[in-house]
C-alpha positions as CSV (number, residue, x, y, z in Angstrom):
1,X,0.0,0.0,0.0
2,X,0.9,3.6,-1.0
3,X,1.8,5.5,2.2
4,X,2.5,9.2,2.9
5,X,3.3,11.1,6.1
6,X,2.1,14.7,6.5
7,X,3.4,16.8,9.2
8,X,1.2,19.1,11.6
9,X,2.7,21.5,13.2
10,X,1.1,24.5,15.4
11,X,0.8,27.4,13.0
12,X,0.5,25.3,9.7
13,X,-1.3,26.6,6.9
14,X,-4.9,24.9,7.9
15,X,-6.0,24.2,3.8
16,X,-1.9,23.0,3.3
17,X,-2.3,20.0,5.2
18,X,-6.1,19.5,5.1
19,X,-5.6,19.7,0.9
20,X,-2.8,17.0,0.7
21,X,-4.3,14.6,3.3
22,X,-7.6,14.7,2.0
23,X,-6.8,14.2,-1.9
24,X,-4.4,11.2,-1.1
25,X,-7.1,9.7,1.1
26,X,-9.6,10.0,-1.8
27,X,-7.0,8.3,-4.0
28,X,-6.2,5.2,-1.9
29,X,-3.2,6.1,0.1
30,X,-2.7,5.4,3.6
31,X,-2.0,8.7,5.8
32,X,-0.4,9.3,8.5
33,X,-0.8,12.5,10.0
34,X,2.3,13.4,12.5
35,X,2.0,16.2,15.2
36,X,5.4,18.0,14.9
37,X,6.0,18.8,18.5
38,X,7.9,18.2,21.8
39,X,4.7,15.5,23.1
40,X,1.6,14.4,22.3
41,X,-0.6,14.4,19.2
42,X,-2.8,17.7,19.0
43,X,-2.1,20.9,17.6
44,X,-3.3,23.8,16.5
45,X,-3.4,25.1,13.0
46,X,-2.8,28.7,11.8
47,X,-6.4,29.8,11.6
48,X,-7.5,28.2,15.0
49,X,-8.5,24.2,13.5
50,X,-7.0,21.8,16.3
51,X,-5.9,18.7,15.1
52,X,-5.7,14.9,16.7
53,X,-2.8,13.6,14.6
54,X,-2.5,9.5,14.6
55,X,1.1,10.2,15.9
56,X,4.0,12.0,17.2
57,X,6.8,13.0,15.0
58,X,9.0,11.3,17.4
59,X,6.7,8.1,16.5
60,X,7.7,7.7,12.9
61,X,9.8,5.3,11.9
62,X,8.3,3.6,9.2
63,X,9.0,4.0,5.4
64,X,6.9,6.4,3.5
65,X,6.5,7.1,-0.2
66,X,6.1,10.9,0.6
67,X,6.5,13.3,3.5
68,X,4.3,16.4,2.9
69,X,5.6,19.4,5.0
70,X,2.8,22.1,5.4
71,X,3.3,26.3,5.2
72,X,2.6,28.8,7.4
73,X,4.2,30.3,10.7
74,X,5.0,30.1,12.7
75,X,4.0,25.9,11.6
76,X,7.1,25.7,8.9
77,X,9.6,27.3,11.3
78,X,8.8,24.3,13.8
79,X,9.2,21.8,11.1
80,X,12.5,23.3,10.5
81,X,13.4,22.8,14.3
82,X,12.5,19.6,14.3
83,X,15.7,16.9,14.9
84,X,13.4,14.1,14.1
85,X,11.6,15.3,11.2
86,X,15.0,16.4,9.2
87,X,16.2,13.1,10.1
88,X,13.3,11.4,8.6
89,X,13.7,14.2,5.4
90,X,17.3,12.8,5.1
91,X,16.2,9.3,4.6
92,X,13.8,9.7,3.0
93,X,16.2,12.0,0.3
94,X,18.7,9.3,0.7
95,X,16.1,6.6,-0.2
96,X,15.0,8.5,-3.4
97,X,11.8,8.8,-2.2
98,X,9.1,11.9,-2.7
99,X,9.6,14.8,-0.5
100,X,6.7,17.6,-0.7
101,X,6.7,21.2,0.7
102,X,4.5,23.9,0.4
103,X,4.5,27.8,0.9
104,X,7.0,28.8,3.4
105,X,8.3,25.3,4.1
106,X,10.4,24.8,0.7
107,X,12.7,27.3,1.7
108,X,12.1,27.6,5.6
109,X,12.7,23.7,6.1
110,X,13.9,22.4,2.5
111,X,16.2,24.4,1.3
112,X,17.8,25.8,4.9
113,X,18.0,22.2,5.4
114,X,20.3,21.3,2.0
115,X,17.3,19.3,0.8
116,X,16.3,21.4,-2.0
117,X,20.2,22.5,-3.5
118,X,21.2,24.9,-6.2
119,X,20.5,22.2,-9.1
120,X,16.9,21.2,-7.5
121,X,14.0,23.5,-9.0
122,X,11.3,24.6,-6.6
123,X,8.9,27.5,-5.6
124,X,7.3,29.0,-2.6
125,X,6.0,31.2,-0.8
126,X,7.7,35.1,-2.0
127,X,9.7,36.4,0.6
128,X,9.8,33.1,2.2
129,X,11.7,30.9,-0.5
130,X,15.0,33.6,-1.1
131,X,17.3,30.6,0.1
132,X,15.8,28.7,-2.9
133,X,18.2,29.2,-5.4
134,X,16.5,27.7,-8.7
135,X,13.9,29.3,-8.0
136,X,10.8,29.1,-10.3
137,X,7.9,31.4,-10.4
138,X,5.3,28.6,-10.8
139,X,2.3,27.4,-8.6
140,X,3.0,23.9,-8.3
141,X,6.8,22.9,-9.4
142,X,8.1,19.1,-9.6
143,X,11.8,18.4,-9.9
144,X,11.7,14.4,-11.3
145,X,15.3,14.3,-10.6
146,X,15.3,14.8,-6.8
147,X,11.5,13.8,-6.5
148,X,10.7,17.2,-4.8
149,X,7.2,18.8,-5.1
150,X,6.5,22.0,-3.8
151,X,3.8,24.4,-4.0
152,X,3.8,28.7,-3.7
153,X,0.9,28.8,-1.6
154,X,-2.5,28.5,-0.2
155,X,-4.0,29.2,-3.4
156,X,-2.2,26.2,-4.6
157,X,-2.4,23.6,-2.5
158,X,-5.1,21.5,-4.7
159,X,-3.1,21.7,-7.6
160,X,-0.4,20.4,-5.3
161,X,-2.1,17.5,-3.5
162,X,-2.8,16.3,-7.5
163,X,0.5,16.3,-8.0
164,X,1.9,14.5,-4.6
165,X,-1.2,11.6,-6.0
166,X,0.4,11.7,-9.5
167,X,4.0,10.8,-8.2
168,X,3.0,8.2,-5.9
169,X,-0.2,6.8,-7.3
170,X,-0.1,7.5,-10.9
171,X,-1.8,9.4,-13.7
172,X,-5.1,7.0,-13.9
173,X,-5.8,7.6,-9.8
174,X,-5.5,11.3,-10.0
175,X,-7.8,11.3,-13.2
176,X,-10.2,9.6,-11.1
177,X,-10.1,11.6,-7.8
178,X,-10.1,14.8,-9.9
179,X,-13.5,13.6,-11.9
180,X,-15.4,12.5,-8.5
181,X,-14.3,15.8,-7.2
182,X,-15.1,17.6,-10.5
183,X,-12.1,19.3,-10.5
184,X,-10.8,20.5,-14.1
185,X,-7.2,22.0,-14.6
């Protein structure tokens, strides 16, 4: 089974992590939401939505096909402090596996972190990406080589959760999900 972990941290981007976990749910993937903080599960989201994750950060140590690392802040300067989530980001890297950012967490967590490097393409958020140094102006960017998604913003982040489904569930899912959903490009 497809699996993906998405990270929750107090002050995420509420519709950055709600997007991602919802779309992959629709298209058969098993998620695992992960409360990025010092204990327990809950937090709170940027616009006041409190969250029961499944798990602590500290708690995952399985294998995922993608991590999806949320905007907002102060939610994407936690994920950048967070020893156990850039350890998971480095295997997972390492591995080859997807790695998805959106907003301010591309270059707040990403890029500061030497995940997204000068020869990986990638947006984000303006004002918040200026450590990403190929830079591209787009709303959704996916950089096959180093299997990096990442989105600009808010306004983005169903256009984004598509494309986290497309790499790890293919073309045909994604089709599917987008017609039951009556999305059209």
């Amino acid at each position: 089974m497809t699996t993906a972990l998405i990270c929750y941290a107090n002050g995420s981007e509420d519709i950055e992590v709600t997007a991602p976990a919802d779309i992959l749910t629709r298209g058969g993937v098993k998620v695992t939401r992960a409360a990025v903080c010092a204990h327990g599960v809950q937090v709170t989201l940027a616009h006041g939505t409190t969250v029961l994750c499944d798990k602590n950060i500290a708690d995952c140590q399985d294998a995922y096909d993608v991590i999806v690392i949320p905007g907002g802040l102060p939610g994407s300067e936690h994920c950048r402090d967070c020893a156990p989530l850039i350890a998971l980001l480095k295997q997972q890297q390492a591995a080859g596996r997807f790695i998805a950012a959106i907003c301010a967490a591309p270059g707040f967590v990403l890029a500061h972190h030497g995940i997204i490097t000068d020869k990986v393409q990638a947006t984000g958020y303006p004002g918040c990406a200026d450590n990403i140094k190929s830079y591209v102006s787009a709303g959704v960017v996916y950089d096959k080589d180093a299997k990096i998604i990442t989105g600009k913003g808010p306004a983005f982040s169903l256009p984004f959760a598509y494309q986290i489904l497309t790499c790890v569930a293919g073309e045909a899912v994604t089709a599917q999900v987008k017609a039951g959903m009556h999305y059209t490009d």
